[in-house]
C-alpha positions in Angstrom: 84.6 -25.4 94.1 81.2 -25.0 95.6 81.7 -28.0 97.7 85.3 -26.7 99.2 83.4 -23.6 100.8 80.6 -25.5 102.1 82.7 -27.8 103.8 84.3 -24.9 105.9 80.8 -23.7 106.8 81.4 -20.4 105.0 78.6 -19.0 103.0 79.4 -18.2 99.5 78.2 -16.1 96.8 78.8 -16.4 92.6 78.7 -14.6 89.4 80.0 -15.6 85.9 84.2 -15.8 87.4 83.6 -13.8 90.2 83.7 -15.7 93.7 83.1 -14.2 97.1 83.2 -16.4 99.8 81.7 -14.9 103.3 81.4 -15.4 107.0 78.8 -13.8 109.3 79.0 -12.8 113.6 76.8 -11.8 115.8 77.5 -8.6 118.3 78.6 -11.4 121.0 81.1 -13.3 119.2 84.2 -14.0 120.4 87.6 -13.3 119.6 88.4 -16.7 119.5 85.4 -17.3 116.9 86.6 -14.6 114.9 90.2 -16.5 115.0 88.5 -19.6 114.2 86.8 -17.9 111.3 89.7 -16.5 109.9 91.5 -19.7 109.7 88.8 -21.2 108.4 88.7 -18.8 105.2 92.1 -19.6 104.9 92.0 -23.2 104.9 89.3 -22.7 102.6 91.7 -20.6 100.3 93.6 -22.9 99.9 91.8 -26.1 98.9 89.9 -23.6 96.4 93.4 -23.4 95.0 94.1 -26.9 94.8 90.8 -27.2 93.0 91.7 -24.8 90.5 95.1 -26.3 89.7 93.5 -29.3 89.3 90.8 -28.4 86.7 94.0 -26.2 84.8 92.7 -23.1 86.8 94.6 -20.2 87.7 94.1 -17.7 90.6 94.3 -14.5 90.2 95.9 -13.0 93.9 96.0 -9.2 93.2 92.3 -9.3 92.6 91.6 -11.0 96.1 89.9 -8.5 98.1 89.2 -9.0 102.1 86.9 -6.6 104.4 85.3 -6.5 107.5 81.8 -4.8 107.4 80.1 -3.9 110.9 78.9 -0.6 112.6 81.1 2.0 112.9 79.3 2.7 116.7 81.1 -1.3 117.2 84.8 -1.8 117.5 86.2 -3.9 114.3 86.8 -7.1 114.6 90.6 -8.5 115.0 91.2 -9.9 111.8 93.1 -7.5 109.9 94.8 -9.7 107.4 94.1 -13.2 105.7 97.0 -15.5 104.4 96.1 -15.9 100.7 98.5 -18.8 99.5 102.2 -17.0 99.6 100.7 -13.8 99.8 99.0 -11.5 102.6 95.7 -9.4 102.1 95.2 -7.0 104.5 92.0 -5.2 105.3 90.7 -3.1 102.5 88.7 0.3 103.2 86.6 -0.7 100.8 85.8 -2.9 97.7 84.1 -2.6 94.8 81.2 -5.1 93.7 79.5 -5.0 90.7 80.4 -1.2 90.5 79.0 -0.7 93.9 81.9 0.7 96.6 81.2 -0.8 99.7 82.7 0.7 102.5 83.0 -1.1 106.3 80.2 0.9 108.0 78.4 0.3 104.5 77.9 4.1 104.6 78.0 4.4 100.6 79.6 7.8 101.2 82.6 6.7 99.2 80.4 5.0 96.6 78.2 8.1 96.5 81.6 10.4 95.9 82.8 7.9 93.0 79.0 8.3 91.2 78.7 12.1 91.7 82.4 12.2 90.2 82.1 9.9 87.2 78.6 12.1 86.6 80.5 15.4 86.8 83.2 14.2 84.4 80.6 12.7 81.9 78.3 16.6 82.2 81.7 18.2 81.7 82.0 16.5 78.5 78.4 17.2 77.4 78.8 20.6 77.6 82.1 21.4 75.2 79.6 19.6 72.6 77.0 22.2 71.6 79.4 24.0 69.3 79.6 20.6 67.6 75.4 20.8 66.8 73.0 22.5 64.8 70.1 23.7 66.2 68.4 20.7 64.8 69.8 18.2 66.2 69.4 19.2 69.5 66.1 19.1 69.7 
């Protein structure tokens, strides 16, 4: 699979069954790049697919994620949707990596509000345990 990304010039990044497959620009790139880029991912997609159906593979589309990072002083690219196969995947706010939110500006704030929350909920729960204690173990 390795090979069908590389031959689209897209950079691409792996972990256990966990794929990303990603494309950089510079401030100065043109719309027409970006277009360019876009159906390159696509193309790229799609022979991935083929790949997979040919080693008895099956891809999962409601777990294919797409987002644009850049600076939120910048205006957004124009790609606000990829063709995945029969499907469309818009833009996402954000996705989650390895139980990281990244966000488009890569801010964290919505990674940072997810962390704080999942550490409230887990104190909450500490704290209906002391009646369950001794003193003892405690300490």
């Amino acid at each position: 699979m390795t090979l069908q990304v590389y031959a689209h010039g897209l950079n691409i990044h792996s972990y256990a069954d966990d794929t990303q497959i990603y494309i950089t620009f510079n401030k100065s790139c043109a719309n027409y790049d970006k277009i360019q880029s876009k159906l390159k991912i696509e193309a790229c997609i799609q022979d991935i697919k083929n790949w997979m159906i040919l080693n008895k593979l099956k891809m999962n589309n409601s777990k294919t994620d797409f987002i644009e990072i850049s600076s939120s002083y910048r205006p957004r690219p124009l790609i606000n949707a990829l063709a995945v196969l029969k499907d469309l995947v818009e833009c996402s706010a954000t996705v989650k990596n390895f139980d990281v939110v990244f966000d488009k500006s890569l801010s964290f704030l919505t990674h940072m509000t997810a962390t704080c929350k999942t550490a409230f909920f887990h104190l909450r729960d500490i704290s209906k345990t002391p009646h369950f204690l001794t003193l003892e173990t405690t300490n």
